[in-house]
Each structure stands twice: as structure tokens, then as C-alpha cells.
N, C-alpha and C positions, 0 to 999 in steps of 0.2 A: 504494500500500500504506500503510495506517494505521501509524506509527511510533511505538511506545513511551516512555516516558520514559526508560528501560535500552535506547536502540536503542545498537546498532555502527553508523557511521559507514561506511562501505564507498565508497572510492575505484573507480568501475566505467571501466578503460581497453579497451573494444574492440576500437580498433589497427586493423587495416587487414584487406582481404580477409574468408578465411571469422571473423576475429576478431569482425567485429559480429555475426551471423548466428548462432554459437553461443553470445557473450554474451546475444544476446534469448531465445534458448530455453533458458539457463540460468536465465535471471531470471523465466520465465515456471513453471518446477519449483519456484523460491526461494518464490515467494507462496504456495503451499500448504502448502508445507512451515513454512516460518514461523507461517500460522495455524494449522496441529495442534500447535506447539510453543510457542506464543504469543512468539518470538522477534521484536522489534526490529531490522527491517534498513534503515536510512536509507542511499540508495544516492545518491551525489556523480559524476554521467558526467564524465569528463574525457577533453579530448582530446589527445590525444599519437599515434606515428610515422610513416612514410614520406608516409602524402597529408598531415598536417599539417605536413609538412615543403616537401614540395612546395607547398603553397600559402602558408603563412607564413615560409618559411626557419628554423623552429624544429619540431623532432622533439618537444619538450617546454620550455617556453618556465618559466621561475622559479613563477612563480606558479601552475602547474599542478602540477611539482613539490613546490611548497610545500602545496598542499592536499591531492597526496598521502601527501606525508609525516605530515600531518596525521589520518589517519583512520584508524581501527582498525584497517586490513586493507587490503592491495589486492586489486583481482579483474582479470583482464586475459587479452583475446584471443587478439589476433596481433601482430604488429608487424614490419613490410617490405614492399616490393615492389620485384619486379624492374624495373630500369631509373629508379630513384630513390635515389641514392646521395650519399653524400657525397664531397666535393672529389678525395679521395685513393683513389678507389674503394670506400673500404669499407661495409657497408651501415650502411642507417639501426635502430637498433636501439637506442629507449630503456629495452626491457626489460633492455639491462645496465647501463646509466647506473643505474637503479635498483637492482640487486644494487652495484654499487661503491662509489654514495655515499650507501645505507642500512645499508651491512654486512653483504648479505645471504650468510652465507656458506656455510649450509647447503643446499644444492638436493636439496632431496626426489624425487626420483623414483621411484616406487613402481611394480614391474611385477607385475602379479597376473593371473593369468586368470580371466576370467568366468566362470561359469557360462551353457554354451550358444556359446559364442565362437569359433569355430576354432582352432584353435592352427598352431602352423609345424611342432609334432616328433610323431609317429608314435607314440612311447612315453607310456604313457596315465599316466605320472608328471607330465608335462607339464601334464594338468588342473589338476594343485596348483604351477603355478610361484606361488611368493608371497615376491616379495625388495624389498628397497630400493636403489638406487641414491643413493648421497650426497655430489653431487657437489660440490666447494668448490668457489664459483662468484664470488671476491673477487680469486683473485692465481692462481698456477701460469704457464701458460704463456701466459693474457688478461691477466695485469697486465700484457702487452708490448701490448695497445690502445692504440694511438694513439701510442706512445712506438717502435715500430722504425724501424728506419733502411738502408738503402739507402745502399752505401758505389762512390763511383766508377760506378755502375752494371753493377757487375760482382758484388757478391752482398749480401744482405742479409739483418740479424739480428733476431732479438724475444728476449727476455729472460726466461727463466721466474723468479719468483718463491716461495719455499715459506717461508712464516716457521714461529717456533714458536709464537707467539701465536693465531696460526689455526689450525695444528694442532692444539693445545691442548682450542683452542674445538671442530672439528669432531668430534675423537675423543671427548670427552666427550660429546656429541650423538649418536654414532652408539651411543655404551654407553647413552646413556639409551632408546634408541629401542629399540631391540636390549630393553632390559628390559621396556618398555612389549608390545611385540609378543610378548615369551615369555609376559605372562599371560594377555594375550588367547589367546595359542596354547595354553598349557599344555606349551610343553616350553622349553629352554633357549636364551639367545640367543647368537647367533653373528653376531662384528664380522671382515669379513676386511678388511682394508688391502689395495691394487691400486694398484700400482706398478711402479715399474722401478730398484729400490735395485740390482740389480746392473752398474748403466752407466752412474748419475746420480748426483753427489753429493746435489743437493736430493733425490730420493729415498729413499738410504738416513738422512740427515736427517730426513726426512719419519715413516720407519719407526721408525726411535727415539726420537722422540717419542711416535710412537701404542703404541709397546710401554710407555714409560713412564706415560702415560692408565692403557693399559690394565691395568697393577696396582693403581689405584685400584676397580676395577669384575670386582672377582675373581667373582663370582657370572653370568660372562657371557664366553666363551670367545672368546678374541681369537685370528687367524690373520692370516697372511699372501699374496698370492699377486701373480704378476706378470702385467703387465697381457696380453702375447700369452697366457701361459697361459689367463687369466681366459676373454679372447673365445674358445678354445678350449671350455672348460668351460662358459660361459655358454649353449653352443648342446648340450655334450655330457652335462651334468650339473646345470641350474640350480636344479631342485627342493634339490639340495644346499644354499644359501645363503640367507642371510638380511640383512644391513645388508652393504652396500661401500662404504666409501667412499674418496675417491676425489679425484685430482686433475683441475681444473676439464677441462683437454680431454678427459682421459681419460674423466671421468663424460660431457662432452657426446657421445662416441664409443659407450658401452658404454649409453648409456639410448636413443638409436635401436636399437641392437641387442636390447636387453631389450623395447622395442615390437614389433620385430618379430617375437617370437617370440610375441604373446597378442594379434596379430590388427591391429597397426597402430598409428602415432600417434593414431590417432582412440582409441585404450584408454588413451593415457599422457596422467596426470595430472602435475603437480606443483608445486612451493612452494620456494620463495626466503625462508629464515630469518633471520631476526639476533636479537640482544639484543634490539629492542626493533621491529621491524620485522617485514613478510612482504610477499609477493605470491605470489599462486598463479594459476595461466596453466597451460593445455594445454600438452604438451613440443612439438605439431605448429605450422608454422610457417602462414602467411596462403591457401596454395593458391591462387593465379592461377589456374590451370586446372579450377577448380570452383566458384569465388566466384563470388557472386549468379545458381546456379541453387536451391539450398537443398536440395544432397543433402549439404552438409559432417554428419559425424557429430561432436556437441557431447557425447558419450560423456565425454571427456578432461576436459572443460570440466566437465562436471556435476560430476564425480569429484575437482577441483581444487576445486570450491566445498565440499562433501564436507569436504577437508582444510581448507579456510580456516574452516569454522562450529568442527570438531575443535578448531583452534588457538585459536580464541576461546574456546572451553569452557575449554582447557585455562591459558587467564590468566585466568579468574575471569569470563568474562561468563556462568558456571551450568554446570552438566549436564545443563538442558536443548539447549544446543545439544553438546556432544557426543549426545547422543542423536538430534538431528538429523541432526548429520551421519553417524551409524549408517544412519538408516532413509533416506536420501537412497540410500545406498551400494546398502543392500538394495533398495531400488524401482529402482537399475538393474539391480543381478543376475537381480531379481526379470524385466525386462524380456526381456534377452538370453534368460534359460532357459526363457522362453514362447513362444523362437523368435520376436523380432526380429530384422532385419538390416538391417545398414544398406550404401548402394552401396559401399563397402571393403570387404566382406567377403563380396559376391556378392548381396546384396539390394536390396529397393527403397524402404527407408523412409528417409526425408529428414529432415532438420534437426526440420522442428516436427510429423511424425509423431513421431519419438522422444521430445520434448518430452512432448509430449501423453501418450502411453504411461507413459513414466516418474513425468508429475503424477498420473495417472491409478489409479497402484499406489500414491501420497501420498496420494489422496484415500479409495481402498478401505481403504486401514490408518486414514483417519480414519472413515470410517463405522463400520468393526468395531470400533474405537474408542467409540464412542456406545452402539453398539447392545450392548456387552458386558456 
């Protein structure tokens, strides 16, 4: 791809399993769309987790690091595999080395249902599930990585974490999103907290902080609610909601269940925030048991890059890439509601059918484009 003089730098981490497979049919959507928008995407492949581990004893070695830190954006796969682990059992997993020590502390998770998609509920409100998941993905009950302990071999602790600094950070994040999403929607935004203040100190900590945010951001209705409630409601009433967020397990628990409700991981996108940082990665993990036939659905994947072009518009690299990542969004919806299907969802279109489909509704909107 011919790269601009205003190109984004773009960090491309594959990862392991179906991770390469739907990064190549992501990046294969990206060129077209790029030349209808004349955006600049200079893309840096790097290698990082579990078969990089296994074969060089580093998951992500400094210097890869450092060049991701480096570039305007990450874009990223998968990352693990079964029966490649580290010393102490736990898995290989440099996509949170990267939320820890970039600060990435907002985890975007956005559950929306397609147009055309199955849904899990019955109740045809369901077509409109359209919420956020915001999971703080820095400290909670993962700042005890790598730090718990095993006492006598009789029980052992991990540590949750909840600062107010973070809190801070996240609850004003979730007001600003929450306002962003009311205009596009045209009605009001709604921030609910998901917690367990009634049994946790960090909890009710946590709560009073985010009620304190939330009277800076009067124009955007802040609520509360506890987390068994939530997974209750979240299957019983999700249309109801709009920004959650949420502490790091709790989000990583509540965004599988928010995929499963609009049709599968292969639908969940999302993005890892900071000050001055991102990565955006499908919420679904590497699949063993479907890597390298090339039916993984790259749905998730598209819809992450989607958010990562969004976030670049949104620090000044123009409105042309917001725009982009708009008509990215629509040439997927646009796909599913023409009756696509991918093998998740009881069909037979594979990896670089969808690809193709998808560049294919980029390329129609660029002819009609021309010919207007």
C-alpha cells in the first residue's frame, strides 16, 4: 500500500492461532478503504506471544515493545496457546503486558447487534442491544499478576487493587463516551457503575469516586448497579443500558456474556485506552480448534480496526478517518443484512469470503462515489 506523508504508523501484532488469519483479512478490507478515504496507513508487523515464546523464550522481547510503543496505534490478533505457558503455569499473554505498562486503562468493549445476526433472546428488543462494556483493564483484581502467593501450600491469595487515580480516569471516560454516543443516538447518556460496594471495601471506594466524576458531567445520568444483578439484567433487560463500567474481572466476565448475547466472540470488538496509548484486538481468544482451516470469523477484528481508524480521527489524524471508520462499520452491517454467515453462526462463509464481501460493499460505496 502507497503510504502518505500524514500516514499513522500502525504496530500490526497477529499473535498466534486464528490471530494471523483474521489480521490478513483485516488488512486486506484496510486497502480499500484507505484509498476511498485517501488515508495513510504505514503498517510495522511485529512479533510477539505464545509460539514467539516458545521458540525464542520471549513473548515480546524490548525492542518489539519499544517499536510498539512507538506507533500511533496498535492493531492485534490473538495471543496464547494451549500447552505453552509460563514457568508458574500461567498463560502467555502479552496483550496485558501491554494494557499494564502503557496504561491502558480503559477496555472498550462495545456489544451491538448487527443487522441480520442472530441474536441469543427471543424478545425482538434485542435487535437494538447497543451498550459499552468499560472494563478497567490496569489494576482490580489483575494487578495481583504475577504478585500472588501460595502460603504453606494450604491456601492462596491475589490482591485486588482499586485506586482513585484510575477511577478518576475511567469514570470520566465513561461520561465522555456516554456523551459522544447520546449524539450520535439522539437521546440521553447513561453511565451505570457495576460493582459489589455492598461486601467490598474497594468497591464501595470505587462507587464514590465514580458518584463524585459523576457530578462533574450533570448533562448524562449516572446509576449504579451490582454486578450478580447486572449478569441478571444483562440477559433480562440489556436494551436498557448504555456505558458500564466496570472493574477489570468483572468487565473481562460481563463482555463474554455481552458477546454472547449478539451472536458470538467472533461480533466482539474492542480497544485498550490510555492517555496516550491504544490497542484494539478482537475480545475472542486464538481458537486451536479452528486455526488454519480459514473459517475463523474476522467480524470482531474488522470492527476493532473500525474503532482504532475512530480513535485516530479522534487525536487529530482528520475526519477523514472517522469517516472511515463509519463506512468500515457500515460495509459490515451492510454484509451481515444481505445475509452473510459465517461457521459460528450456522453458515459457511470463511475468513477471506467475508473479507472479500465486506471490501466489496468499500468498493461499491466507492464507485457510487464516482459515478455521483
Amino acid at each position: 500500500m502507497a503510504v502518505s506523508r500524514n500516514a499513522m504508523h500502525i504496530a500490526l501484532m497477529p499473535g498466534d492461532g486464528i490471530g494471523t488469519e483474521v489480521t490478513e483479512a483485516c488488512v486486506a478490507v484496510l486497502q480499500p478503504l484507505a484509498r476511498r478515504h485517501g488515508l495513510g496507513l504505514d503498517f510495522e508487523m511485529l512479533r510477539a506471544g505464545a509460539i514467539a515464546y516458545r521458540d525464542t523464550g520471549s513473548a515480546m522481547d524490548e525492542a518489539t515493545f519499544g517499536r510498539a510503543r512507538a506507533a500511533d496505534a496498535i492493531l492485534l490478533g490473538a495471543m496464547g496457546w494451549p500447552g505453552i505457558r509460563y514457568p508458574d503455569g500461567t498463560e502467555i499473554a502479552p496483550q496485558l503486558d501491554l494494557r499494564f505498562r502503557l496504561g491502558l486503562y480503559a477496555g472498550v468493549r462495545p456489544i451491538r447487534a448487527l443487522p441480520g445476526v442472530p441474536v441469543a433472546l427471543a424478545d425482538p428488543r434485542a435487535a437494538g442491544i447497543d451498550m459499552v462494556i468499560l472494563r478497567e483493564s490496569t489494576e482490580g483484581l489483575f494487578a495481583a499478576r504475577g504478585k500472588g502467593e501460595v502460603i504453606e501450600d494450604r491456601e492462596a491469595r491475589d490482591t485486588m487493587v482499586i485506586t482513585r487515580a484510575t477511577t478518576e480516569r475511567l469514570s470520566h471516560f465513561a461520561f465522555d463516551l456516554a456523551r459522544r454516543r447520546a449524539a450520535k443516538r439522539g437521546r440521553r447518556g447513561l453511565v451505570t457503575l457495576v460493582d459489589k460496594a455492598n461486601v467490598f471495601t474497594g468497591f464501595a471506594f470505587m462507587r464514590k469516586v465514580f458518584h463524585e466524576v459523576a457530578a462533574h458531567h450533570p448533562d448524562v445520568t449516572a446509576a449504579h448497579h451490582y454486578i450478580d444483578a447486572m449478569a441478571l439484567d444483562m440477559v433480562r433487560r440489556p436494551w436498557d443500558f448504555d456505558v458500564l463500567p466496570t472493574e477489570n474481572m468483572f468487565g473481562d466476565i460481563l463482555s463474554d456474556l455481552g458477546a454472547g448475547l449478539i451472536g458470538g466472540m467472533g461480533f466482539a470488538p474492542s480497544a485498550d485506552i490510555g492517555d496516550g496509548h491504544a490497542v484494539f484486538q478482537p475480545s475472542h481468544g486464538t481458537a486451536p480448534d479452528i486455526a488454519g482451516k480459514g473459517v475463523a470469523n474476522p467480524t470482531a477484528m474488522l470492527l476493532s480496526a473500525a474503532m482504532m481508524l475512530d480513535w485516530l480521527g479522534t487525536r487529530g489524524a482528520g475526519e477523514a478517518w472517522c469517516e472511515a471508520a463509519a463506512e468500515l462499520e457500515a460495509a459490515v452491517d451492510a454484509a451481515f443484512a444481505a445475509g452473510l454467515r459465517t461457521p459460528d453462526i450456522g453458515g459457511r462463509a470463511g475468513t477471506a469470503e467475508v473479507a472479500r464481501v465486506v471490501a466489496g460493499n468499500i468498493g461499491a460505496r466507492l464507485h457510487a462515489g464516482r459515478t455521483a
